[in-house]
C-alpha positions, 0 to 999 in steps of 0.5 A, a space after each residue: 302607411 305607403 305601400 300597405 293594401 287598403 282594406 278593400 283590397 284585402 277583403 276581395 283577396 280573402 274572398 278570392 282565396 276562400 273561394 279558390 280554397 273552397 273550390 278545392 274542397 270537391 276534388 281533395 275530398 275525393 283523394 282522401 277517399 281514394 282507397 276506401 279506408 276513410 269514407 265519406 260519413 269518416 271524414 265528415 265526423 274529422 271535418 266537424 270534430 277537428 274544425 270543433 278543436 281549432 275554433 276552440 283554440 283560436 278562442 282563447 286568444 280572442 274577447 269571449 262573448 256569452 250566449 244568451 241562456 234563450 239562443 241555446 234551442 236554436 243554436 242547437 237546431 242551427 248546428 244540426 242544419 248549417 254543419 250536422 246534415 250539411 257537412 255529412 251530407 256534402 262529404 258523402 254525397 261526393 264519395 259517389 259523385 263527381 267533384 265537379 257536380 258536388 261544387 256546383 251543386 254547392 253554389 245553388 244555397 241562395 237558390 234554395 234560401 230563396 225558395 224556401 223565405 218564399 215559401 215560409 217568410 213570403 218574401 216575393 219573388 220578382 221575374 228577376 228571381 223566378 227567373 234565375 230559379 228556373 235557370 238554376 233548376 235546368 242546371 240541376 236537372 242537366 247534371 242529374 240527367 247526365 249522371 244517370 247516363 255515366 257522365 262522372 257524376 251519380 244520381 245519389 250523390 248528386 241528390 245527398 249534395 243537393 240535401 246539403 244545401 237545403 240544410 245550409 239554406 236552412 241555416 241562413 234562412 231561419 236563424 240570421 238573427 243569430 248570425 248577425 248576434 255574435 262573432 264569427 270565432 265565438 258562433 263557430 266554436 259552440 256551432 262545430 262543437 254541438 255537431 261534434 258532441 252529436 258525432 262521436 257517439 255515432 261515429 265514435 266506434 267506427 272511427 276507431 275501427 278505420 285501418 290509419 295505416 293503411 293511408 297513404 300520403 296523399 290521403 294523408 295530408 287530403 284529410 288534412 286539408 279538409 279539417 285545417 283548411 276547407 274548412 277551418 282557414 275558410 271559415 276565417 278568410 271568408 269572415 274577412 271578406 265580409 267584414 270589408 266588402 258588401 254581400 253581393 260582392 263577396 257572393 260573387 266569388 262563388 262562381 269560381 269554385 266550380 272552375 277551380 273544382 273541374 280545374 283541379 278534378 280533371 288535371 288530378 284524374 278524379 273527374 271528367 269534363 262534359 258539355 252537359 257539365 259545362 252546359 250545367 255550369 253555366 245555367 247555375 251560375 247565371 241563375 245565381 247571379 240572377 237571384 243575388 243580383 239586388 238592381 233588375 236586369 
């Protein structure tokens, strides 16, 4: 049909949007943190629980596909790491840190799933690579460095988004078989509701003791955009731009969340720019690029 957008340009702007949405993430995490009746564990168990509520739903409308009686073990420890340990540890690492550190941080997963394939699968590690790991772990170390001397970010924080990106490198490195076996909506739903079932008797008791009218407006609606679109909306544009785009590509619009993070941090007044950031921002980038990068330099 003349006028319509072809398929590859609907998948870059999926992408693009996922990675804006994403980007986003850092900064609205930290106004529905902003009073302190919602903490970061809090809002994690909402993200999971209410992202669990919206696959199921959107499952009834698509075809069903059954999981293979054998799978059930690794996709329960596939849920404990890609959306158990990553989500909570991301979401409570940003209640001490800053936005813009936990975003980029967030970028540094295909550094650490390559560390790790090196370390258990043997894949080799080319200059390229090493290269880009060595970049990366400056960046690191620079916004590390700089949170210990009050530039906006916190150590442990950093560390707790740092964590959650080893479990998400986890979740990509041993279990891509799984990945690559079923759909999206279907893995998604049994994914989330796994990590739910685990969630709520431990954080069930203090969820019901959260003050809701105490929340503001803005916290409201914050909380809301976690769960709906952070993570939810995400998850399905994301899916998207893979299906109509290489990997590479799709990867490469990771280097936007953090200018969108420390964007939308500085101008909402919930985080601050440094040249140690900037610096920081920088040398992670470069460094993904190197490793996601297939031809050498």
């Amino acid at each position: 049909m003349r006028g319509s957008l072809s398929e590859r340009t609907k998948g870059h702007l999926a992408a693009l949007a996922a990675a804006c949405l994403f980007g986003l993430m850092s900064p609205v995490c930290k106004l529905a943190m902003g009073s302190g009746v919602v903490d970061g564990p809090t809002l994690a168990a909402m993200r999971v629980c209410g992202s669990a509520c919206m696959f199921w739903l959107v499952s009834l409308f698509v075809r069903g596909q059954r999981i293979r009686r054998r799978d059930w073990p690794a996709l329960i420890a596939m849920s404990l790491c890609g959306m158990g340990l990553n989500q909570f540890l991301y979401v409570t690492g940003l209640q001490y840190t800053s936005p813009t550190n936990g975003c980029v941080i967030g970028t540094s997963t295909p550094i650490v799933a390559l560390m790790l394939s090196a370390m258990f699968l043997k894949m080799r590690i080319t200059w390229q690579r090493g290269g880009g790991i060595v970049l990366a772990c400056c960046g690191a170390l620079l916004l590390l460095l700089g949170s210990a001397h009050g530039g906006g970010g916190n150590v442990s924080g950093d560390l707790l988004c740092l964590g959650s990106q080893l479990a998400a490198a986890c979740y990509f490195v041993f279990f891509g078989r799984l990945i690559r076996r079923y759909r999206v909506i279907t893995l998604m739903k049994w994914l989330f509701t796994i990590s739910a079932v685990v969630a709520l008797p431990i954080f069930g008791p203090h969820l019901a003791e959260v003050h809701w009218a105490e929340l503001q407006a803005q916290e409201w609606w914050s909380c809301a955009y976690v769960v709906g679109v952070g993570t939810f909306v995400c998850y399905l544009l994301l899916n998207a731009g893979q299906s109509r785009l290489a990997p590479p590509v799709v990867a490469a619009y990771n280097y936007v969340q953090p200018v969108v993070a420390a964007t939308a941090g500085v101008l909402w007044g919930v985080d601050m720019l440094t040249w140690q950031k900037c610096l920081a921002i920088l040398l992670i980038v470069c460094g993904v690029r190197m490793v996601t990068r297939k031809k050498p330099a």
